[in-house]
C-alpha positions, 0 to 999 in steps of 0.5 A: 511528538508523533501526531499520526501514523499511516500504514501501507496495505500490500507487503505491510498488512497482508502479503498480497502481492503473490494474489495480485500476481496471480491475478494480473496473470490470469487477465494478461497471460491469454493476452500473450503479455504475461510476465515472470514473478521476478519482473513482478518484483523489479518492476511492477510491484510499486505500481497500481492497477492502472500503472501496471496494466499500461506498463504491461502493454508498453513493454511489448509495444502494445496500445491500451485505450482507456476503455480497455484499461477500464476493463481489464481493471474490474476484470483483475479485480474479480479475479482478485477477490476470487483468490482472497475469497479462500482467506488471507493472513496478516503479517506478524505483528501489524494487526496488534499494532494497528489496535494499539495506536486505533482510538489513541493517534490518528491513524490512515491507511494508503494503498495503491490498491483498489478499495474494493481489493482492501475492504473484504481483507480488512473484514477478515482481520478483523479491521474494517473501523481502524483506520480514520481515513482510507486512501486507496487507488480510486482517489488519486491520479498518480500512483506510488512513488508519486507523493500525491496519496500520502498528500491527501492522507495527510490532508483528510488527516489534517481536515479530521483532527483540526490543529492535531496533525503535522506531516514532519510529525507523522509516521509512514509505514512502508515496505517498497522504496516507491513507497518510500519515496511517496511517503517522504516526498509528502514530509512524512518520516518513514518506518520500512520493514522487510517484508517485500524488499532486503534492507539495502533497497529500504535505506531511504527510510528513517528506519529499517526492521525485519519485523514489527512484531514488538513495536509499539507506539512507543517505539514510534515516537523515537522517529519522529 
């Protein structure tokens, strides 16, 4: 029986990665660390901000003390919400489906972005009170495909609904395979959509769609 289902943020309920890459961009570009849309799609899409920052830096043999670290982070996250200011679109199919299962499963977001890059989308959706437990990048040491974010979504779950929450009964959704890796090295089966990723790279999920336009909860619980 499904016990709780929890989403991914980027590339899952809002395609936000070309407004992270805009903005990461905009800090390290005047730097001389800039880099391609495709090397944001090989190699640092599955990162957070700090992870992505050092990578940049460590690329081109660069030091990056963690008081600049600090800084380029708020600086990026400026940046950020002065993009998403303009509005921001839902992928098809998830917002309909985050209300269906609000109020009926538990339910968790985890993201490896920041709260303060999360919260004003999830206003504009209409989203703010969906989800149980938010699990952002603020929370934890080690980003995606570390399993330590889904750990302790899993855990606040755990500690919100006493006795009602198993991970091996629980659902990730994801659209990365560090994602994936995240998810499943937490105990949690996982539910992959096509968004970020062609479906070959997703195969270490329990299930793969284009789509989740027409899942429901339903179409859930035959994963687990």
């Amino acid at each position: 029986m499904l016990n709780a289902v929890i989403f991914d943020f980027d590339g899952i309920i809002v395609d936000t990665e070309p407004l992270h890459y805009k903005a990461f961009q905009e800090m390290l570009v005047p730097m001389g660390l800039g880099y391609s849309w495709e090397e944001y799609m090989e190699l640092y899409i599955g990162f957070d901000d700090r992870d992505a920052f050092r990578e940049a830096f460590r690329v081109h043999g660069r030091a990056l003390s963690e008081d600049e670290l600090k800084e380029l982070i708020r600086g990026k996250a400026a940046a950020f919400l002065d993009i998403v200011s303009g509005g921001v679109a839902a992928y098809p199919g998830v917002v309909e489906l985050i209300r269906s299962i609000s109020g009926t499963l538990p339910l968790a977001l985890c993201s490896g972005a920041l709260k303060s890059d999360i919260e004003p989308i999830l206003k504009q959706l209409g989203l703010t009170d969906a989800f149980d437990v938010k699990v952002t990048a603020d929370e934890v040491a080690a980003s995606k495909p570390d399993p330590e974010s889904y750990r302790l979504a899993v855990r606040r779950l755990q500690e919100r609904f006493p006795g009602k929450v198993e991970a091996a009964a629980s659902i990730a959704v994801e659209d990365t395979p560090a994602g994936i890796h995240s998810a499943t090295g937490a105990g949690l089966k996982v539910l992959a959509v096509t968004n970020s990723y062609p479906r070959e790279k997703l195969f270490a999920a329990s299930r793969v769609v284009n789509s989740l336009v027409g899942i429901d909860i339903e179409g859930l619980s035959l994963l687990v």
